[in-house]
C-alpha positions, 0 to 999 in steps of 0.5 A: 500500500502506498503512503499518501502524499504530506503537504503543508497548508497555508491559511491561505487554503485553510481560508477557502474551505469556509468563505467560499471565494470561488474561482479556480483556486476554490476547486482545487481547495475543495478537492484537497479536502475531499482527498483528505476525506478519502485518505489521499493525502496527509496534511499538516500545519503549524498551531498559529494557523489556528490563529491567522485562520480567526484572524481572516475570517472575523477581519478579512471576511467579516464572519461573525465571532459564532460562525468563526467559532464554528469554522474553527470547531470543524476544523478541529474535526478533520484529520490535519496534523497540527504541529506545535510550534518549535524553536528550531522551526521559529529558526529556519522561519527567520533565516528563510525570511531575511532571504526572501523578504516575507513574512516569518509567519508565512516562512514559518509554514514553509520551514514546516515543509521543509523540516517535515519532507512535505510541499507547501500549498499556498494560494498566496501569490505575493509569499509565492513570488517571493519564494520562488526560488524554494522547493518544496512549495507549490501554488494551489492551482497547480496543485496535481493530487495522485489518484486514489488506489483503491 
């Protein structure tokens, strides 16, 4: 049996799942969570989505506090591994930023994917731009999930 891909998810996927943006990215963050319903892939995030993801919601979308509170308890439902933050990665996260210019906390999800063998789903094109030159990272349009085995 073979181990399904590990990606790493940004908020700005994790977004998508609950405001409903539409367009081609929304397609493929419905099928990447499909795919984690069906066992097709692993995903993980570092602990402080949890707080970007409120974040968006409540200020970006302008989601009130109860259906923020019920994103975040669904999100609690499904099966993502949510890694808690650590020195080392906090590290990587400064070293990549100075590099590139982005944030630390967006470098964060990325030093994750890099320390834990996994791709980087963004769906971010200014952190995408900036990261370029980085493997391990992947626009979520371009996002290619295997087929299921059966």
């Amino acid at each position: 049996m073979r181990t399904p891909p590990a990606y790493v998810v940004d908020t700005s996927v994790v977004v998508k799942w609950y405001a409903n943006e539409g367009g081609a990215d929304q397609a493929a963050a419905d099928q990447l969570l499909d795919a984690l319903g069906q066992g097709g892939c692993i995903l993980r995030a570092p602990e402080i989505l949890l707080f970007e993801l409120a974040n968006a919601l409540m200020l970006s979308h302008r989601f009130p506090s109860a259906k923020v509170v019920g994103s975040i308890n669904h999100f609690q439902e499904l099966k993502i591994e949510l890694n808690l933050l650590s020195w080392s990665t906090l590290a990587k996260a400064v070293e990549l930023a100075s590099n590139c210019g982005a944030t630390i906390y967006d470098c964060y999800f990325l030093a994750l994917a890099l320390e834990s063998d996994s791709v980087l789903i963004t769906a971010d094109e200014v952190f995408l731009r900036k990261t370029r030159h980085w493997p391990k990272i992947i626009a979520l349009r371009s996002l290619q999930l295997p087929e299921p085995t059966r």
